[in-house]
C-alpha positions in Angstrom: 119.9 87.5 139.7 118.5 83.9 140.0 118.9 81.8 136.9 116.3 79.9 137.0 112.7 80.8 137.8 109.5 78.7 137.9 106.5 79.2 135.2 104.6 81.0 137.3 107.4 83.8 138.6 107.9 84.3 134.9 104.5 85.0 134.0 104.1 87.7 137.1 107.1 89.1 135.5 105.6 89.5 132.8 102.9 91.2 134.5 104.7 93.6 136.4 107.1 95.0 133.9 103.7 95.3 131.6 102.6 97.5 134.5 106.1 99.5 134.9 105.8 100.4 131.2 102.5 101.1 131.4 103.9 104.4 134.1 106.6 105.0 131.8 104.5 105.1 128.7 101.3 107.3 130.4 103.6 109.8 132.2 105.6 110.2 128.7 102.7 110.8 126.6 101.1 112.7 129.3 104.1 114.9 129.4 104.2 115.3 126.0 100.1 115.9 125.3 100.1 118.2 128.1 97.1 116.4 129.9 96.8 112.6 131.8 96.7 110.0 129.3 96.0 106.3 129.7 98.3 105.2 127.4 98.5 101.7 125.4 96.2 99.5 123.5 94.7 97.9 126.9 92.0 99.9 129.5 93.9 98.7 132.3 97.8 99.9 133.4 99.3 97.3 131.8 101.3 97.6 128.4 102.1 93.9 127.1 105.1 95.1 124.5 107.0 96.4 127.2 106.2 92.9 129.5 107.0 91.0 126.5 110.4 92.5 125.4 111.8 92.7 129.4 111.0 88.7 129.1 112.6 88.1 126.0 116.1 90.1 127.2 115.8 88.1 130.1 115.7 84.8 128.6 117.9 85.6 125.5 121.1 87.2 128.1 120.9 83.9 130.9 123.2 82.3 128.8 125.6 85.1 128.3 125.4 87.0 131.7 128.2 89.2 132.9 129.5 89.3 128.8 128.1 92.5 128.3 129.0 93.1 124.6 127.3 89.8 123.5 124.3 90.7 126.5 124.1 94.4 124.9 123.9 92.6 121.3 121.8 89.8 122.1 119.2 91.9 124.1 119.3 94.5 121.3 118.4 92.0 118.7 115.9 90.4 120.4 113.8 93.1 121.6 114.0 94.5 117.7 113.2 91.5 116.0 110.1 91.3 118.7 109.1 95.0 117.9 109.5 94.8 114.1 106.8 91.3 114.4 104.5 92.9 116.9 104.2 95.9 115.0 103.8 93.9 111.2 101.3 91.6 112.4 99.0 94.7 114.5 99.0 96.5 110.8 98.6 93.3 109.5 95.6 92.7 111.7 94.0 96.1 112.2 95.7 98.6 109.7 96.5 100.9 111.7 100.3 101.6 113.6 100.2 102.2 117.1 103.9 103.5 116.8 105.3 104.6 113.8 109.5 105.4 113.3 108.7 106.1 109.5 110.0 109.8 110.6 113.1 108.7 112.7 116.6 108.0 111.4 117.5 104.6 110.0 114.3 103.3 110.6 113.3 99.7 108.5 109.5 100.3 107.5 108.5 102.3 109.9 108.1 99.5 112.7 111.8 99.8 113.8 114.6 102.2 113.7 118.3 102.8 115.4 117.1 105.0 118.6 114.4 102.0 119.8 117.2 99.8 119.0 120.0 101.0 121.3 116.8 102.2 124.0 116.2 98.3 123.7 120.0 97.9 124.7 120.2 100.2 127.5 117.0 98.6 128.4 118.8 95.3 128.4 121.2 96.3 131.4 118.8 98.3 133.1 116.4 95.4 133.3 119.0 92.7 134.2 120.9 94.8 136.8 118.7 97.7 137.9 115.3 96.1 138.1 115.2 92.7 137.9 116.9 91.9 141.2 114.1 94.4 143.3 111.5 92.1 141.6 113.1 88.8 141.6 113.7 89.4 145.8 110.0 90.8 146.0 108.4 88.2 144.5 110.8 85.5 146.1 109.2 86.2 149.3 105.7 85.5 148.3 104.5 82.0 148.3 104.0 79.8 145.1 100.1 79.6 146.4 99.8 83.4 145.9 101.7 83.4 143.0 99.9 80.9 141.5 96.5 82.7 142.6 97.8 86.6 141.2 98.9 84.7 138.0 95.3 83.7 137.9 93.4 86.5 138.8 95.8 88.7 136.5 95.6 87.0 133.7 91.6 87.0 134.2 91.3 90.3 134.0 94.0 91.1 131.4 92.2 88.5 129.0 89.2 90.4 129.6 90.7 93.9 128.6 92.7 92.4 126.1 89.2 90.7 124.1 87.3 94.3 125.0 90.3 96.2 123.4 91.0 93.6 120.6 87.3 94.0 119.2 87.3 97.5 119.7 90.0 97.6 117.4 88.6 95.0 114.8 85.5 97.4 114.9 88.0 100.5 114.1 89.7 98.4 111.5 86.1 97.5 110.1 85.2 101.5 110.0 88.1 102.8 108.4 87.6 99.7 104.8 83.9 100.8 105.3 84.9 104.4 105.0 87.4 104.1 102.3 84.9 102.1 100.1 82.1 104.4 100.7 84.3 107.3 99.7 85.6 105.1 96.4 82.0 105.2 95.9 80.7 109.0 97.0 84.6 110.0 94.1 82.3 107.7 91.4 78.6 109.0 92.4 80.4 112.4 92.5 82.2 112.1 88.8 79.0 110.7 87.4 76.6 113.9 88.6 79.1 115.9 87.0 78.8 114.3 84.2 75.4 114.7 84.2 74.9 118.2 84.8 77.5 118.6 81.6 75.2 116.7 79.5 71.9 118.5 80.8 73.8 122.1 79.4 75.0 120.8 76.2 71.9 118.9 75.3 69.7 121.5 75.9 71.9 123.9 74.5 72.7 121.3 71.5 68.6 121.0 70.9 67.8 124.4 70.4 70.7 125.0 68.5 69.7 122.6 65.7 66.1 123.5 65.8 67.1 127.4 65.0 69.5 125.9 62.6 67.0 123.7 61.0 64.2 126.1 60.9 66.7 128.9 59.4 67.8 126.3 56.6 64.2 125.2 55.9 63.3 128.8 55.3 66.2 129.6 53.0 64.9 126.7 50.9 62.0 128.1 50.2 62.7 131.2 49.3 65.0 129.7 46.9 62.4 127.9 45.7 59.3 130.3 45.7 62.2 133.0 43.7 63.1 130.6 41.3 59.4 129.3 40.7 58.7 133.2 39.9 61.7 133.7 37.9 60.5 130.7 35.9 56.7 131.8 35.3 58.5 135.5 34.3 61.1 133.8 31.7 58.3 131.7 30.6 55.8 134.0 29.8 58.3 136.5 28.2 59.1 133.5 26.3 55.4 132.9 24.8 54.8 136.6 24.6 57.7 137.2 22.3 56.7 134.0 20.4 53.4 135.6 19.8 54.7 139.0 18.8 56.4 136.7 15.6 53.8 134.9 14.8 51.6 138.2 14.7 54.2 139.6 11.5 52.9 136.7 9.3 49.6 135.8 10.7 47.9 139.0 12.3 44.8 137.9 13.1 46.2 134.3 14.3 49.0 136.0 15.7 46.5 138.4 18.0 45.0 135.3 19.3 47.9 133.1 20.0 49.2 136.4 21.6 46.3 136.9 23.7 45.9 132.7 24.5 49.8 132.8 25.4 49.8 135.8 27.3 47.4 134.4 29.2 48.8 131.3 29.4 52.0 133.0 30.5 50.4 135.0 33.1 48.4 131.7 34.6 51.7 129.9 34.4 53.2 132.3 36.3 50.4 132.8 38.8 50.5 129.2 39.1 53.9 129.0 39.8 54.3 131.5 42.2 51.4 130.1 44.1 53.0 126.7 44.2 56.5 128.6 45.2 54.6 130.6 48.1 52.6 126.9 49.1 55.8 124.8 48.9 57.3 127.9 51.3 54.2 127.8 54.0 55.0 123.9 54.0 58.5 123.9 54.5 57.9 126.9 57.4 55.2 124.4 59.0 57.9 121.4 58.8 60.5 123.6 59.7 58.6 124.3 62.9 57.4 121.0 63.4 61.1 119.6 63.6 61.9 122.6 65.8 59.0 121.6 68.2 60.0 117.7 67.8 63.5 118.2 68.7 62.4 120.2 71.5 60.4 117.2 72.8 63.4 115.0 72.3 65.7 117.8 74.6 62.8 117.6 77.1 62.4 113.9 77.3 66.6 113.6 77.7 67.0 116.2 80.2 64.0 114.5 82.2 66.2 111.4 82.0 69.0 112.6 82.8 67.1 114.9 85.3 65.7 111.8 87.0 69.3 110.3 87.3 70.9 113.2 89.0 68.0 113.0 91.6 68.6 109.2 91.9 72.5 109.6 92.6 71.8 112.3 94.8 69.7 110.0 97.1 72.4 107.7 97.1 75.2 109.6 97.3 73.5 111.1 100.8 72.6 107.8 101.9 76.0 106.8 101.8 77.5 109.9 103.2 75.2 109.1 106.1 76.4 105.3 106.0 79.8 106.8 107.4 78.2 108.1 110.3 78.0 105.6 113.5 80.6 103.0 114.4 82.3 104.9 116.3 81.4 102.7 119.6 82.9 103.7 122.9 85.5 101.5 122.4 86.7 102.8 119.5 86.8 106.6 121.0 89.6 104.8 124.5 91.2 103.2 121.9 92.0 106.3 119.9 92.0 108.3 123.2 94.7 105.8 124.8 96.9 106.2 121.5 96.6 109.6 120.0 100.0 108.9 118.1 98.4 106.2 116.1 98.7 106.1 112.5 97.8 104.0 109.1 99.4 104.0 105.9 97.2 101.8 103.9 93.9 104.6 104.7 96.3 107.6 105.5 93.4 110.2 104.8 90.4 108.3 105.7 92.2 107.6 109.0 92.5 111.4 109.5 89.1 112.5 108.8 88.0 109.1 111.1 90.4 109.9 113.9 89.6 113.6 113.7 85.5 113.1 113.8 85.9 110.7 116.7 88.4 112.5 118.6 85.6 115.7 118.2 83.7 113.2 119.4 85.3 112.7 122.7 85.6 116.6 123.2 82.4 116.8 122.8 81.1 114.5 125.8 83.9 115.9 127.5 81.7 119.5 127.4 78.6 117.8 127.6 79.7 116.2 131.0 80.7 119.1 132.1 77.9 121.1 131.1 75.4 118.5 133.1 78.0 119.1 135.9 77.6 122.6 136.2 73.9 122.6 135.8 73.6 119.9 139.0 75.6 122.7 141.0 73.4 125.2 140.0 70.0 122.8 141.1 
């Protein structure tokens, strides 16, 4: 293997072993998912992780070649410490993992873990002595011109894919804080109607309890009232009449009077008094039933309030459910369709619900494709 190579070799490296982890990648996943998969966070066939760490073991084990302990450490190290950043600053950026080792033995926050490490070893040794000196011949026997004009168009193309994929997933990242705050909200909207509905039962059930309560006090009170307004003309005119009976002993003729003007008295005393008993009872009913109707208009006005509420948060609440819907772009659906694997730890269960939507998505043009497919065959 050559030990020195110019700019523009290195950068068609870079290219190809993108490319050669690309096959590995797509036929692995493919394997695995049981159907052809286009795997990585590009469109095209190239996968710049595996580019970029087959550059870095390269350059890191020049120094050291033919030491392989310090080439198996060195490359190791490397290729980690380029894993663990790429993989921090993609969550960082978009919130989402597009590999995840939390699962995997001795792993350090999910972005690496001991089996990537020693692949990234064996890695090391297979790149320097297995593939690298294919390549480095092959593309030795082009001239710098073409070189030069592959880096070019190349890079053209990949900076293209690269912006289309790197917006595509800025617009998933912008979906999945939409969706979390929208469902913060739709939790609040929800814990407020029920709320609402609780109050609406025990206010109405609250108003007409006091009303029957009121109206059932009000009534005792007058009875108690109209009774003792009776007993009172009864003690009263027994009183007189028996005051009269005594004077009649000494004075009989006075005493016949006074009997007769007292027992008369006594009996309009107590016709009075009951009277005034049974009037004070008729207005106490009549307030009685007033209150019941007036607290009845205050339960009617509160429940239309709250009423009125309930229907306003219910509007809201669906046009914020519906606010979820949409920006889920074609881009989005490759980018989740390219890495089925991908995860996020920040919105764990609004990614699922996201991911699983879009993904039903996909299926679903899938059928609808094929659907328009079979109906041209038929015509």
């Amino acid at each position: 293997m050559a030990t020195t190579y110019r700019i523009s070799e290195w950068l068609l490296f870079f290219y190809i072993y993108c490319f050669l982890g690309w096959i590995w990648e797509s036929s692995f996943v493919s394997i695995k998912e049981k159907h052809l998969v286009n795997r990585g966070f590009m469109k095209g066939p190239l996968l710049p992780i595996y580019g970029s760490g087959a550059i870095c073991v390269l350059a890191v084990t020049l120094p050291v070649l033919g030491n392989y302990p310090m080439m198996a450490i060195i490359g190791m190290a490397a290729a980690t410490v380029l894993e663990y950043v790429t993989g921090a600053v993609m969550e960082v950026m978009f919130k989402v993992r597009y590999w995840d080792y939390s699962a995997a033995f001795m792993n350090i926050k999910g972005y690496i873990c001991l089996k990537s490490t020693l692949c990234w070893g064996a890695m090391t040794f297979l790149v320097v002595y297995g593939i690298q000196e294919p390549i480095s011949w092959l593309v030795g026997q082009l001239p710098g011109n073409v070189i030069v004009m592959a880096d070019y168009v190349i890079t053209a193309l990949a900076a293209a894919d690269f912006a289309t994929s790197f917006k595509a997933a800025i617009d998933f990242r912008d979906v999945l804080v939409k969706a979390e705050s929208v469902k913060e909200e739709l939790k609040g909207i929800q814990e407020r109607l029920d709320e609402l509905e609780r109050q609406l039962a025990e206010s109405a059930g609250n108003v007409i309890e006091s009303s029957f309560r009121k109206k059932d006090e009000l009534m005792e009170f007058g009875g108690r009232t109209r009774d003792g307004l009776v007993e009172f003309g009864n003690w009263t005119k027994d009183g007189l009449t028996g005051f009269g009976s005594k004077t009649k002993g000494s004075l009989t003729e006075l005493g016949n009077r006074t009997k007769d003007s007292l027992t008369g008295f006594g009996s309009r005393t107590r016709d009075s008094l009951t009277g005034l008993g049974t009037r004070t009872m008729d207005s106490l009913t009549e307030f009685g039933s007033r209150t019941r109707d007036g607290l009845m208009g205050i339960g009617s006005r509160t429940k239309e309030q709250i009423l009125a509420e309930i229907k306003e948060l219910s509007m809201k609440k669906g046009a914020k459910a519906e606010s979820l819907q949409g920006g889920y772009t074609k881009g989005v659906q490759g980018l989740l369709k390219r890495n089925p694997h991908t995860v996020s730890k920040k919105y764990s269960k609004t990614f699922d619900d996201v991911k699983t939507e879009v993904m039903e998505r996909i299926r679903k043009r899938k059928r609808d494709d094929k659907k328009d497919e079979n109906d041209g065959r038929i015509l």
